[in-house]
C-alpha positions as protocol buffer text, in pm:
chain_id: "A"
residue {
  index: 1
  type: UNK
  ca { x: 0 y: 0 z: 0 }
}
residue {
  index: 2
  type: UNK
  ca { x: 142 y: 345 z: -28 }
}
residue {
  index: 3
  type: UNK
  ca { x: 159 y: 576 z: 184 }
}
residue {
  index: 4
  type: UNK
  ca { x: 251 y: 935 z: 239 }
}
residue {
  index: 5
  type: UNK
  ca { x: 329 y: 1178 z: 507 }
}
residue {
  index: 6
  type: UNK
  ca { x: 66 y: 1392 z: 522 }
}
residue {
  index: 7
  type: UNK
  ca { x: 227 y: 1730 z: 430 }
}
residue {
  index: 8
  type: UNK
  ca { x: 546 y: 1676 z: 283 }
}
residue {
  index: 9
  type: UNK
  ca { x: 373 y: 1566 z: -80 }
}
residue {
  index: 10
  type: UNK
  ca { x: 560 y: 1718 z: -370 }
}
residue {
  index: 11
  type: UNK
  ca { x: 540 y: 1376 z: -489 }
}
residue {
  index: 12
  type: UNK
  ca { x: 163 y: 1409 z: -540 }
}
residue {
  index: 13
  type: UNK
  ca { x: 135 y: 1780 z: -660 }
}
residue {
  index: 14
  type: UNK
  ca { x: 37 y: 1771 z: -1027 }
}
residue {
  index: 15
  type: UNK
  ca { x: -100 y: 2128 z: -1024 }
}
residue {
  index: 16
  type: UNK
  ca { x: 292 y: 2197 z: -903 }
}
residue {
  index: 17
  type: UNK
  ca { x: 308 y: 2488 z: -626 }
}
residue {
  index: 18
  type: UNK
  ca { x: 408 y: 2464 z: -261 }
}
residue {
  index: 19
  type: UNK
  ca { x: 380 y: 2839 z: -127 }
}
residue {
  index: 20
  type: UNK
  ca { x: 603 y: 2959 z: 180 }
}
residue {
  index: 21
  type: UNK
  ca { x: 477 y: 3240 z: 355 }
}
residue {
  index: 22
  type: UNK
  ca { x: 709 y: 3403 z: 652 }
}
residue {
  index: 23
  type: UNK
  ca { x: 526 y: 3534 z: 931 }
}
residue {
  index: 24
  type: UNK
  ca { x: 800 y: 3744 z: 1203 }
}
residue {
  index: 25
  type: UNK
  ca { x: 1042 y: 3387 z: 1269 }
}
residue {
  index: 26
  type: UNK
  ca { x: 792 y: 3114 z: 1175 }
}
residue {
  index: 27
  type: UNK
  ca { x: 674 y: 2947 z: 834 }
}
residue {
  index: 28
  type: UNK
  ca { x: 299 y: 2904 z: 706 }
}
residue {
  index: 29
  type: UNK
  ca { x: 290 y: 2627 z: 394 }
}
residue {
  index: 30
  type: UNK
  ca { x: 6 y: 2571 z: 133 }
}
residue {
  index: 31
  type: UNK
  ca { x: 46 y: 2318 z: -63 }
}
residue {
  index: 32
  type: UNK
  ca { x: -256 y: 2086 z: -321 }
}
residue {
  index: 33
  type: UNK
  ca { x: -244 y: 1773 z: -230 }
}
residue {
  index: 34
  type: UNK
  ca { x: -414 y: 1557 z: -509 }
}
residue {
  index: 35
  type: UNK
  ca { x: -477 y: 1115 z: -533 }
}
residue {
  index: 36
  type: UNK
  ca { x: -636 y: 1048 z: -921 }
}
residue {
  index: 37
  type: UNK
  ca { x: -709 y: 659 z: -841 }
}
residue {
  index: 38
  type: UNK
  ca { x: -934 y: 474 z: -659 }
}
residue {
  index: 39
  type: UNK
  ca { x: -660 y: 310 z: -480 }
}
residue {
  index: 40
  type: UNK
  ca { x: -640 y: 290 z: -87 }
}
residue {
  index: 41
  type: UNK
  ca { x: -362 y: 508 z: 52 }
}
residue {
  index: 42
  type: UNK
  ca { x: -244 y: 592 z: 381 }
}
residue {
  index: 43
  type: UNK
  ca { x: -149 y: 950 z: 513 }
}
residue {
  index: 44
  type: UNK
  ca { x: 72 y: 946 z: 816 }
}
residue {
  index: 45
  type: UNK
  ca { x: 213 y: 1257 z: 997 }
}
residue {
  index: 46
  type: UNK
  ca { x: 521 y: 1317 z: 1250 }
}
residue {
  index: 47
  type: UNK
  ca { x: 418 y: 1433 z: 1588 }
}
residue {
  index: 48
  type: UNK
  ca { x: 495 y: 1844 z: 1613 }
}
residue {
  index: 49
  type: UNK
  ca { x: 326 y: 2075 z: 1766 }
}
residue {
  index: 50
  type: UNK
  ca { x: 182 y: 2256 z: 1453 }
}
residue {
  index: 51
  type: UNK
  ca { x: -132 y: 2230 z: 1295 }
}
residue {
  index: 52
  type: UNK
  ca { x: -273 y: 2152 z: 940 }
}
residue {
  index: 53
  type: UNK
  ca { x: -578 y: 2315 z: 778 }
}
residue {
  index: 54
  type: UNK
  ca { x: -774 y: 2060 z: 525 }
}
residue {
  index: 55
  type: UNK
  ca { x: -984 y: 2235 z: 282 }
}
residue {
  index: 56
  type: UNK
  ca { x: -1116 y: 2032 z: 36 }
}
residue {
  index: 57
  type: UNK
  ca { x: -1144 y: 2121 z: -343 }
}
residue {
  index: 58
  type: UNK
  ca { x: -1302 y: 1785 z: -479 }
}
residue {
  index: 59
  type: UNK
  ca { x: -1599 y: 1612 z: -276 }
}
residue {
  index: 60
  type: UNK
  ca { x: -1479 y: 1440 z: 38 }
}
residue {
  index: 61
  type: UNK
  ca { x: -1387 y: 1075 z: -2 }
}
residue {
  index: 62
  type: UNK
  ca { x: -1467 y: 839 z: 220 }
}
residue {
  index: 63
  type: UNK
  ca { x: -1203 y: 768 z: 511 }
}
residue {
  index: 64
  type: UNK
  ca { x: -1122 y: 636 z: 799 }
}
residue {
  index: 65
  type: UNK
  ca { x: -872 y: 851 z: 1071 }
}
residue {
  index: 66
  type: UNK
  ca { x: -721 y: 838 z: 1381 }
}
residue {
  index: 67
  type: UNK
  ca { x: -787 y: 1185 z: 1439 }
}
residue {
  index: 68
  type: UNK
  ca { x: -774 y: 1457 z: 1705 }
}
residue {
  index: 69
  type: UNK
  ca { x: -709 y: 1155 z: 1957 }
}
residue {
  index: 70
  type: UNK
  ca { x: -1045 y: 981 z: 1838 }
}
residue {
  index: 71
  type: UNK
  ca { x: -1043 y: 691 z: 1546 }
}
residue {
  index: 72
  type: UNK
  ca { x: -1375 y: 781 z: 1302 }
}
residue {
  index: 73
  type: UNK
  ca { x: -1492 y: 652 z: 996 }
}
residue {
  index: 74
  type: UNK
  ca { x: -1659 y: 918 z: 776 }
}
residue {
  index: 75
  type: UNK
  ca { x: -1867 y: 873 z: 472 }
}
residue {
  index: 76
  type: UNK
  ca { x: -1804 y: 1058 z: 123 }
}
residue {
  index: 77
  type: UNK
  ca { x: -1888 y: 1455 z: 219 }
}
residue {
  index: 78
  type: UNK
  ca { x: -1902 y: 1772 z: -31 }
}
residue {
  index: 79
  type: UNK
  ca { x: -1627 y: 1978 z: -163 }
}
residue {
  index: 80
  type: UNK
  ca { x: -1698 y: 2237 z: 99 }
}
residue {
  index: 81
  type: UNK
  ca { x: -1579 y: 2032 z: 369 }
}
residue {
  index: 82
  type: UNK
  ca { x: -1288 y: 2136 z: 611 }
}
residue {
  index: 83
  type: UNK
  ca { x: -1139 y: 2016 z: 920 }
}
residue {
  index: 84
  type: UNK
  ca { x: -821 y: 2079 z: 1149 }
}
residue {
  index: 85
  type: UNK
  ca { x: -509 y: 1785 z: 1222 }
}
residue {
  index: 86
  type: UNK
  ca { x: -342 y: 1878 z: 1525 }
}
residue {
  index: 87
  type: UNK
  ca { x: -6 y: 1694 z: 1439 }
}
residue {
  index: 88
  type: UNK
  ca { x: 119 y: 1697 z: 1837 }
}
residue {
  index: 89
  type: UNK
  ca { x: -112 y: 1346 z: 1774 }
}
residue {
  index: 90
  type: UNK
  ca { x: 56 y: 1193 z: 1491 }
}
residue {
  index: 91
  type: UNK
  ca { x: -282 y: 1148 z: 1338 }
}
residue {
  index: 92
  type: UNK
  ca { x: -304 y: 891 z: 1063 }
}
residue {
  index: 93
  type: UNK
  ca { x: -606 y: 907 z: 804 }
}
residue {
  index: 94
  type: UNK
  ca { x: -691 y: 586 z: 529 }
}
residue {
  index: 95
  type: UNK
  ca { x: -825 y: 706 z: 216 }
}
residue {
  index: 96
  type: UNK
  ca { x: -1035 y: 556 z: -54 }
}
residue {
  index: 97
  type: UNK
  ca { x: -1099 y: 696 z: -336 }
}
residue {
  index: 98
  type: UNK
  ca { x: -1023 y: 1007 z: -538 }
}
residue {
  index: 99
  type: UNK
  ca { x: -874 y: 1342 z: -337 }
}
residue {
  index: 100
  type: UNK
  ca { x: -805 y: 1679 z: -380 }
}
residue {
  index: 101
  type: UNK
  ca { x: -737 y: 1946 z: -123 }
}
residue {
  index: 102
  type: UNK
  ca { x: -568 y: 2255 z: 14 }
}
residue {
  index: 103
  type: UNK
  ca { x: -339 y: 2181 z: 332 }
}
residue {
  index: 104
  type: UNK
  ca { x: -178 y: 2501 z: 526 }
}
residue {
  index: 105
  type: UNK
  ca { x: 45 y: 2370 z: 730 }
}
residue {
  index: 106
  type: UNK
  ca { x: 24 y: 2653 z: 1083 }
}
residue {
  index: 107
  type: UNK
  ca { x: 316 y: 2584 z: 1327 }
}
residue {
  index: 108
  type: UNK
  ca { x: 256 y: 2699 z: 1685 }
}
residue {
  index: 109
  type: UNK
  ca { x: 455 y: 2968 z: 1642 }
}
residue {
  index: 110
  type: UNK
  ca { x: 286 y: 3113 z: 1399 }
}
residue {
  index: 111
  type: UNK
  ca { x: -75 y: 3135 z: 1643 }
}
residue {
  index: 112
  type: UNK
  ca { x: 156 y: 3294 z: 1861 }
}
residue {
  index: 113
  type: UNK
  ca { x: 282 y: 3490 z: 1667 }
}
residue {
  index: 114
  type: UNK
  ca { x: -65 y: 3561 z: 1549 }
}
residue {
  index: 115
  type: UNK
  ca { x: -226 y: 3634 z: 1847 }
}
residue {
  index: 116
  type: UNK
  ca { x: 83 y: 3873 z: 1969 }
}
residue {
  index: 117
  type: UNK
  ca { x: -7 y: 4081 z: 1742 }
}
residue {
  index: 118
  type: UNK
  ca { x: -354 y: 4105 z: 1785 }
}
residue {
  index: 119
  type: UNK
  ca { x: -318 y: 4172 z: 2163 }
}
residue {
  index: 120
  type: UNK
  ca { x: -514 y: 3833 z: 2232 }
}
residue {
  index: 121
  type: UNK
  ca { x: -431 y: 3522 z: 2458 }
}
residue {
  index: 122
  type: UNK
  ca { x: -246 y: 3222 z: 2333 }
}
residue {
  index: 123
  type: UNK
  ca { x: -428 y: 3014 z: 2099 }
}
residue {
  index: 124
  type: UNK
  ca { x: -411 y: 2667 z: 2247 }
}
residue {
  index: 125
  type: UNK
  ca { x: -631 y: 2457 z: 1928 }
}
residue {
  index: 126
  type: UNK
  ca { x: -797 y: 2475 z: 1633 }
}
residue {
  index: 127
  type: UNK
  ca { x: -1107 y: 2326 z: 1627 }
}
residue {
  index: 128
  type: UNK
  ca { x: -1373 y: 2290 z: 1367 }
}
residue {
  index: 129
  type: UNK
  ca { x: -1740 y: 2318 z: 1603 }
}
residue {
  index: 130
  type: UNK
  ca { x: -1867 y: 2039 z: 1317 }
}
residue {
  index: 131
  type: UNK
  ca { x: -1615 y: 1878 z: 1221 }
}
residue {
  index: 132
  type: UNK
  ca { x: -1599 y: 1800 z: 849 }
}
residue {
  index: 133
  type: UNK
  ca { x: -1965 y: 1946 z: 817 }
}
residue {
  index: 134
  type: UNK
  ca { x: -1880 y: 2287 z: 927 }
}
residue {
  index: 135
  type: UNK
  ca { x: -2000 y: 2536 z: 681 }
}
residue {
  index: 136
  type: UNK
  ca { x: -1767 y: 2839 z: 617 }
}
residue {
  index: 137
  type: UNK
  ca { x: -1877 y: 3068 z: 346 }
}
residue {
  index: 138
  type: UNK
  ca { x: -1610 y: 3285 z: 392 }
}
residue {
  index: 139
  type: UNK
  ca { x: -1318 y: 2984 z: 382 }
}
residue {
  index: 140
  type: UNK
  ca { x: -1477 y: 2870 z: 65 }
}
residue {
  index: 141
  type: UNK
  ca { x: -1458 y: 3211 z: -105 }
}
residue {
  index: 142
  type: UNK
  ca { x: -1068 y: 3249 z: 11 }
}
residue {
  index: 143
  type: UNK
  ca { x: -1031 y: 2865 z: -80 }
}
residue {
  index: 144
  type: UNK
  ca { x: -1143 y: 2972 z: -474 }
}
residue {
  index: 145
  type: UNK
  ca { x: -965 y: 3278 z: -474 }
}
residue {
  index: 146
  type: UNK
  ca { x: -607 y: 3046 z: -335 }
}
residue {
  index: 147
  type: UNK
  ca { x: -727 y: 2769 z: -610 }
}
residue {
  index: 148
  type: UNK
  ca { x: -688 y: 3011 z: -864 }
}
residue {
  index: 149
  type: UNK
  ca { x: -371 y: 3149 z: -777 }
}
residue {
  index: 150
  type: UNK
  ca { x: -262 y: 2752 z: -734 }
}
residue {
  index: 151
  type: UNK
  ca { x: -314 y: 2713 z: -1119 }
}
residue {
  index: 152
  type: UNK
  ca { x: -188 y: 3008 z: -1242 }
}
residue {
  index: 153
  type: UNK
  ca { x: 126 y: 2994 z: -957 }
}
residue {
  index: 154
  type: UNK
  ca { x: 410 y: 3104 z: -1211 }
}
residue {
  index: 155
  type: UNK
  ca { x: 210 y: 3450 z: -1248 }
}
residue {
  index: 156
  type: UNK
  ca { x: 166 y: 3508 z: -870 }
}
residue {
  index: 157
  type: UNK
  ca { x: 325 y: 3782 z: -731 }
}
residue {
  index: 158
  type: UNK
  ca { x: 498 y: 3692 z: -391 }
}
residue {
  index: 159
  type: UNK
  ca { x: 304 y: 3956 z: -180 }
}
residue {
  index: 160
  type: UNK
  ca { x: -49 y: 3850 z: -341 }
}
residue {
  index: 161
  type: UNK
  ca { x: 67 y: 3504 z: -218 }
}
residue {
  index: 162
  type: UNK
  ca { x: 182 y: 3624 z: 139 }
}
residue {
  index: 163
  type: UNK
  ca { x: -121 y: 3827 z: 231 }
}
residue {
  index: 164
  type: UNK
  ca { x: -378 y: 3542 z: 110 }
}
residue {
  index: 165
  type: UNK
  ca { x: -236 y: 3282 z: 302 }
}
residue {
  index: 166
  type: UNK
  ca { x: -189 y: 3535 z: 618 }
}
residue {
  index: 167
  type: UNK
  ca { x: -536 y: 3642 z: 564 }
}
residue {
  index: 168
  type: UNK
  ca { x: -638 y: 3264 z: 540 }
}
residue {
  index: 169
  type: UNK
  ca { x: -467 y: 3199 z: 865 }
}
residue {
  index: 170
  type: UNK
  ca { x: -642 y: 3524 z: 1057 }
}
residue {
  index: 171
  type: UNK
  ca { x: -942 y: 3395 z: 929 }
}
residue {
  index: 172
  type: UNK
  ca { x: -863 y: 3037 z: 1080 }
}
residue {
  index: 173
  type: UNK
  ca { x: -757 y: 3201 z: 1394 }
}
residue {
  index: 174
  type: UNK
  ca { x: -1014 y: 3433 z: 1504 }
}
residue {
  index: 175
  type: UNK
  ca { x: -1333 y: 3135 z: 1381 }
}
residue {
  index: 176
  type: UNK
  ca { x: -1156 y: 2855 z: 1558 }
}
residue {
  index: 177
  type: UNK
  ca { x: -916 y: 2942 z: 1770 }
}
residue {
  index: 178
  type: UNK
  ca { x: -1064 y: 3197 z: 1988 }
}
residue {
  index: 179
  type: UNK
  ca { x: -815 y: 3456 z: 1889 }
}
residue {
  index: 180
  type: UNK
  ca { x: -1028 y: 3840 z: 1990 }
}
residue {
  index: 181
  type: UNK
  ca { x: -840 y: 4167 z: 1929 }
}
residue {
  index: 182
  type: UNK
  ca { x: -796 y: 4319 z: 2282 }
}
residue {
  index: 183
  type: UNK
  ca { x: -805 y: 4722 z: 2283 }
}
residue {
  index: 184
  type: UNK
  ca { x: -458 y: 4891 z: 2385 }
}
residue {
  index: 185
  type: UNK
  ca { x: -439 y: 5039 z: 2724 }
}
residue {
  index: 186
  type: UNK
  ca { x: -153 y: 5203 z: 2598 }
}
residue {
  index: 187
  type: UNK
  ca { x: -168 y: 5432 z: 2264 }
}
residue {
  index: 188
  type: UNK
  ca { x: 96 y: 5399 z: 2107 }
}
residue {
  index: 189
  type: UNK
  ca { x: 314 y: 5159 z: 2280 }
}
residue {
  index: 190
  type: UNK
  ca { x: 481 y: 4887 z: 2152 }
}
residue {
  index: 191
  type: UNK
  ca { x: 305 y: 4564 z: 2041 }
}
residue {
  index: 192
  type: UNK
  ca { x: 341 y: 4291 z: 2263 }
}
residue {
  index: 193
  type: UNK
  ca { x: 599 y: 4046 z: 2054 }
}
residue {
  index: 194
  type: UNK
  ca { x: 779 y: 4394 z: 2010 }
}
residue {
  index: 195
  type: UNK
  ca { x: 807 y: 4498 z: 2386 }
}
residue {
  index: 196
  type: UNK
  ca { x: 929 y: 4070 z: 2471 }
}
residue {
  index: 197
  type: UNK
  ca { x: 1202 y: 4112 z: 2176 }
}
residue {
  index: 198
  type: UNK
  ca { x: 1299 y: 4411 z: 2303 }
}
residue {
  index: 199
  type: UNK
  ca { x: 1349 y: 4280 z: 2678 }
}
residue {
  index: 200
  type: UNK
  ca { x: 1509 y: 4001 z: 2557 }
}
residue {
  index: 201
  type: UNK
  ca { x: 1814 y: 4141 z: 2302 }
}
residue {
  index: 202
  type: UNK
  ca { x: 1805 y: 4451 z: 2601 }
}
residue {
  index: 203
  type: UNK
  ca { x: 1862 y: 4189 z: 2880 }
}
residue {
  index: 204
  type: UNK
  ca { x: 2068 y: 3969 z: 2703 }
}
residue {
  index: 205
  type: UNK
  ca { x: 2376 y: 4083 z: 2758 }
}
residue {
  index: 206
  type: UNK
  ca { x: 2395 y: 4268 z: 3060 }
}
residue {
  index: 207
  type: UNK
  ca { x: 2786 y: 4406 z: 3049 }
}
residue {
  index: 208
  type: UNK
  ca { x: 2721 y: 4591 z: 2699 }
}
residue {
  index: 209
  type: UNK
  ca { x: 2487 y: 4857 z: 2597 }
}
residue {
  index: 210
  type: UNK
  ca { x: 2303 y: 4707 z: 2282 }
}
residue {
  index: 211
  type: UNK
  ca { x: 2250 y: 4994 z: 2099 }
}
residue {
  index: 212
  type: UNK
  ca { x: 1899 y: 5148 z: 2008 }
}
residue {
  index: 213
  type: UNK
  ca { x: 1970 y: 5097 z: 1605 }
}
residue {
  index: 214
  type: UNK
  ca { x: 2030 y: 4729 z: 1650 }
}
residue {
  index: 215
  type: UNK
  ca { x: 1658 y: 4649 z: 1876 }
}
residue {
  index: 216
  type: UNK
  ca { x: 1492 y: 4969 z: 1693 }
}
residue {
  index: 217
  type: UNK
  ca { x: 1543 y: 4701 z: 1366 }
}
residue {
  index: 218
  type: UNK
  ca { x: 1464 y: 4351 z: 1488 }
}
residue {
  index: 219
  type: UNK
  ca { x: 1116 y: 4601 z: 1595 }
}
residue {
  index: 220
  type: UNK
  ca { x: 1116 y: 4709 z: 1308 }
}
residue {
  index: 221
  type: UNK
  ca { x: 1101 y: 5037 z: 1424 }
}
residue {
  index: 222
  type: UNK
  ca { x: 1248 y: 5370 z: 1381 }
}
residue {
  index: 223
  type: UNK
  ca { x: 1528 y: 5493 z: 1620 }
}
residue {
  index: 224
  type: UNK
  ca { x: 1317 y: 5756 z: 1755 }
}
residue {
  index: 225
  type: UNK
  ca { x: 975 y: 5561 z: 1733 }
}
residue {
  index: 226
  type: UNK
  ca { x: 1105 y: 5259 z: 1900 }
}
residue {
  index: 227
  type: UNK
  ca { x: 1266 y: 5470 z: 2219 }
}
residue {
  index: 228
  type: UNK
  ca { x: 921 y: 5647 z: 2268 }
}
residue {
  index: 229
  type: UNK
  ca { x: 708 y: 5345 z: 2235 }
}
residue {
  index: 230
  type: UNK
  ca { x: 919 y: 5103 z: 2509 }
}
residue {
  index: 231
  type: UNK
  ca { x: 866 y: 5493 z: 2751 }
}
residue {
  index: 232
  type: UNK
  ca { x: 510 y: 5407 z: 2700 }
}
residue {
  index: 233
  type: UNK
  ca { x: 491 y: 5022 z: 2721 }
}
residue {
  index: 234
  type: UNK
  ca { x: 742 y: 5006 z: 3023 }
}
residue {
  index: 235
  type: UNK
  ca { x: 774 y: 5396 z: 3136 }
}
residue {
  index: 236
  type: UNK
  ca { x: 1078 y: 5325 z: 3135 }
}
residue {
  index: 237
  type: UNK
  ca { x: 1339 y: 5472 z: 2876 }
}
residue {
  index: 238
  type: UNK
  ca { x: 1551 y: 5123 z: 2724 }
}
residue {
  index: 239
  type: UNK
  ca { x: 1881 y: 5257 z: 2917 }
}
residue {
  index: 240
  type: UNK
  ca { x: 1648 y: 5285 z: 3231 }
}
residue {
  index: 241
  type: UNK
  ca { x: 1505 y: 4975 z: 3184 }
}
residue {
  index: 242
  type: UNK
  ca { x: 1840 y: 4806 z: 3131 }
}
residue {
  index: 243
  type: UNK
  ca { x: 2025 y: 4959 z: 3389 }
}
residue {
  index: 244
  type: UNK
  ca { x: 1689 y: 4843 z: 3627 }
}
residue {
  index: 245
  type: UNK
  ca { x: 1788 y: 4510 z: 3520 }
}
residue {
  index: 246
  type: UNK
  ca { x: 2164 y: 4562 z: 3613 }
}
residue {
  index: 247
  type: UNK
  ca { x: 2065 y: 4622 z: 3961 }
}
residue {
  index: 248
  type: UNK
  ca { x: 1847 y: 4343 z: 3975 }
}
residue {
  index: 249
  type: UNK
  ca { x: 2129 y: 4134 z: 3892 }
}
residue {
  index: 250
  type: UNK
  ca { x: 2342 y: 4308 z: 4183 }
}
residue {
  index: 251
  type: UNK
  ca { x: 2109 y: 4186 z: 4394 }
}
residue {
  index: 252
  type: UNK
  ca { x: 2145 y: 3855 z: 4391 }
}
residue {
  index: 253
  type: UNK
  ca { x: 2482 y: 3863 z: 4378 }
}
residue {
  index: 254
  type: UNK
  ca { x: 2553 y: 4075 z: 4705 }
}
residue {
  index: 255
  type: UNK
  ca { x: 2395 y: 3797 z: 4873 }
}
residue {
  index: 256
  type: UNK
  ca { x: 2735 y: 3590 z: 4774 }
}
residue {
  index: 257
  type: UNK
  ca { x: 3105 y: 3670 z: 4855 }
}
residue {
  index: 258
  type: UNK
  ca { x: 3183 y: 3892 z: 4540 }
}
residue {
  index: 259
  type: UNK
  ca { x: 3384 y: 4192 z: 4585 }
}
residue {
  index: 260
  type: UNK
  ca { x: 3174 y: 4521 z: 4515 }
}
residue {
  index: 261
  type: UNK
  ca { x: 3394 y: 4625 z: 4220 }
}
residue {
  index: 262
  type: UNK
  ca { x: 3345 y: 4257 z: 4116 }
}
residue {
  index: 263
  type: UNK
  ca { x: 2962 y: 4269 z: 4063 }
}
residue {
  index: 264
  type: UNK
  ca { x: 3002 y: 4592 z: 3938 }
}
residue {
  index: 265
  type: UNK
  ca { x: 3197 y: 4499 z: 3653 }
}
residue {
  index: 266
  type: UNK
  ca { x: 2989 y: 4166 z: 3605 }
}
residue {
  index: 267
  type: UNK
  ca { x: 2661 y: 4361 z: 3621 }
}
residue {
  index: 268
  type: UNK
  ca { x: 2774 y: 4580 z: 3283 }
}
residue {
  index: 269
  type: UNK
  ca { x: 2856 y: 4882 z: 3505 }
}
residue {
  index: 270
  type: UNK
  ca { x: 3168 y: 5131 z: 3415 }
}
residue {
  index: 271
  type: UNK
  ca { x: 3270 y: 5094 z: 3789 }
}
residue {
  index: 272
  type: UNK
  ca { x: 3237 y: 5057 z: 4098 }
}
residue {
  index: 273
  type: UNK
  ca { x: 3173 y: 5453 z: 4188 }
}
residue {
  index: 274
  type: UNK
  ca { x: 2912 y: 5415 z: 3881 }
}
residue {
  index: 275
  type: UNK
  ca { x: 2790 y: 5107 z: 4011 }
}
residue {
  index: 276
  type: UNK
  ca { x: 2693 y: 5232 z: 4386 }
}
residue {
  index: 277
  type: UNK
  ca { x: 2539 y: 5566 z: 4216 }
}
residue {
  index: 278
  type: UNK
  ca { x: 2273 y: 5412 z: 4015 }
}
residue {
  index: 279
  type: UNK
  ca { x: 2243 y: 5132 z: 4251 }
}
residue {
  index: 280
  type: UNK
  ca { x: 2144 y: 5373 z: 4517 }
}
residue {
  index: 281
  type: UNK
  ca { x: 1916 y: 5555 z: 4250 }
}
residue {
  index: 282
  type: UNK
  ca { x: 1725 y: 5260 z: 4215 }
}
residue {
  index: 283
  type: UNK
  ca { x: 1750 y: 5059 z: 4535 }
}
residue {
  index: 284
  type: UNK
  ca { x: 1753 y: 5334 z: 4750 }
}
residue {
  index: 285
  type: UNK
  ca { x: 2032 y: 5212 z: 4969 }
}
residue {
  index: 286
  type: UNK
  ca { x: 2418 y: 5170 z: 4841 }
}
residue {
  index: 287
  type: UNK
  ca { x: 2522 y: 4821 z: 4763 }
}
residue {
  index: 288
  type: UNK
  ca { x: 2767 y: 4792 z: 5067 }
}
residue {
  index: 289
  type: UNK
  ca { x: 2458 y: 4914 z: 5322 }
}
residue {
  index: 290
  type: UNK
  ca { x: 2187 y: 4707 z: 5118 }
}
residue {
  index: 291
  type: UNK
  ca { x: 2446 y: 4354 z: 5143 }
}
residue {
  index: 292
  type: UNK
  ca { x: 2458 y: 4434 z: 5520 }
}
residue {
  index: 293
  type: UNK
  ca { x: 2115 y: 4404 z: 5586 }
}
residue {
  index: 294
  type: UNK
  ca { x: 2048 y: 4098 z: 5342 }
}
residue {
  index: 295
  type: UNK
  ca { x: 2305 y: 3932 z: 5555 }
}
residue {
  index: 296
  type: UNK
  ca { x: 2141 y: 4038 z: 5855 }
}
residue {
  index: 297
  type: UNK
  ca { x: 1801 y: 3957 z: 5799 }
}
């Protein structure tokens, strides 16, 4: 019998396109996935913690699945039928007959990504309320719309591609995964997968100043834009902010035996004068008085 993973198919693709999409660090995949013959196959899948969208473009065959952690049989259904594989179950699905459908392959990531941006909670599953007899007018209009640009692939332009299958994925996300756009308490602030980057290269490396051009990119931000919107989000300025973090780090180690001008230069600061200044800023208390009364306590 043959069988086939059931999204790495290039093998099967007569119509020829497999569309990559970036969204910030993760991947989105479309790919047709067609079977001419009546022939029994069997699509398997590696566990990962992704998800894959199956929108069908010929009527439903009938099948039998170990799917979503349940085994079903399903009879022959119409060519409007969709459903979700979560792949963290290494479903498995037994075909017979004829098939022809859209997969978009959704890492986890990508959700997250998703719902970063849109100011909403994680998105823990996809999940079709029907199952395979959900009706979706709006899918099946994006689903003709993706067909055609699936047969006609070598005249697509990139960007047409990258905002139908993002749009697709939205779609996907808000219907059946929850995903609500929260307002901003903060106008003008950084967006929430901006403000974590930010922390993160910021904090990173504690004993050098990463400079504002460097996280103002990965934000994609403007020198001046990105400095005002981490004030708002954090009302703190980034220097602020990271030399906040420096002390933080001082803290814990003036509970151990290090020598102030030791921490000092581990912490990122110029010395140790520099070091008690903006540690007494901040703490309210120089290091040398603030170790005494950890020990003490």
């Amino acid at each position: 019998m043959p069988e086939s993973k059931i999204f790495w198919i290039k093998d099967r693709m007569p119509h020829g396109a497999v569309f990559h999409t970036a969204h910030r660090t993760s991947k989105l995949t479309l790919a047709r996935f067609s079977h001419d013959s009546e022939d029994e196959i069997l699509l398997k899948a590696k566990p990962e913690d992704a998800f894959v969208a199956i929108i069908h473009v010929a009527p439903m065959p009938g099948h039998q699945s170990f799917f979503n952690n349940q085994r079903d049989t399903y009879a022959k259904g119409a060519n409007t039928s969709f459903n979700f594989a979560d792949l963290r179950t290494a479903p498995t699905c037994r075909i017979n007959g004829k098939l022809d459908n859209l997969h978009l392959h959704i890492p986890r990531a990508a959700l997250d990504d998703m719902a970063d941006d849109a100011n909403s909670p994680p998105i823990d599953r996809l999940l079709a309320p029907a199952g395979w007899d959900t009706v979706d007018p709006i899918l099946d209009g994006i689903k003709q719309t993706l067909i055609g640009a699936i047969s006609r692939h070598e005249e697509m332009s990139q960007l047409f591609i990258n905002h139908m299958i993002l749009a697709l994925q939205a779609h996907l996300a808000r219907t059946y995964g929850g995903m609500r756009d929260a307002e901003r308490k903060r106008t003008g602030g950084l967006a929430p997968w901006q403000e974590r980057l930010a922390k993160e290269m910021i904090a990173s490396n504690l004993t050098s100043d990463q400079t504002l051009n460097e996280v103002a990119d990965e934000c994609r931000l403007s020198v001046t834009h990105f400095a005002r919107a981490f004030k708002v989000s954090t009302g703190m300025t980034p220097h602020g902010w990271l030399q906040a973090r420096r002390v933080d780090r001082a803290r814990d180690l003036l509970a151990t035996h290090m020598s102030l001008a030791a921490i000092a230069m581990d912490c990122g600061f110029a010395d140790q004068s520099h070091f008690t200044r903006v540690f007494n800023r901040i703490a309210g208390n120089t290091p040398g008085s603030w170790r005494r009364y950890r020990l003490a306590a």
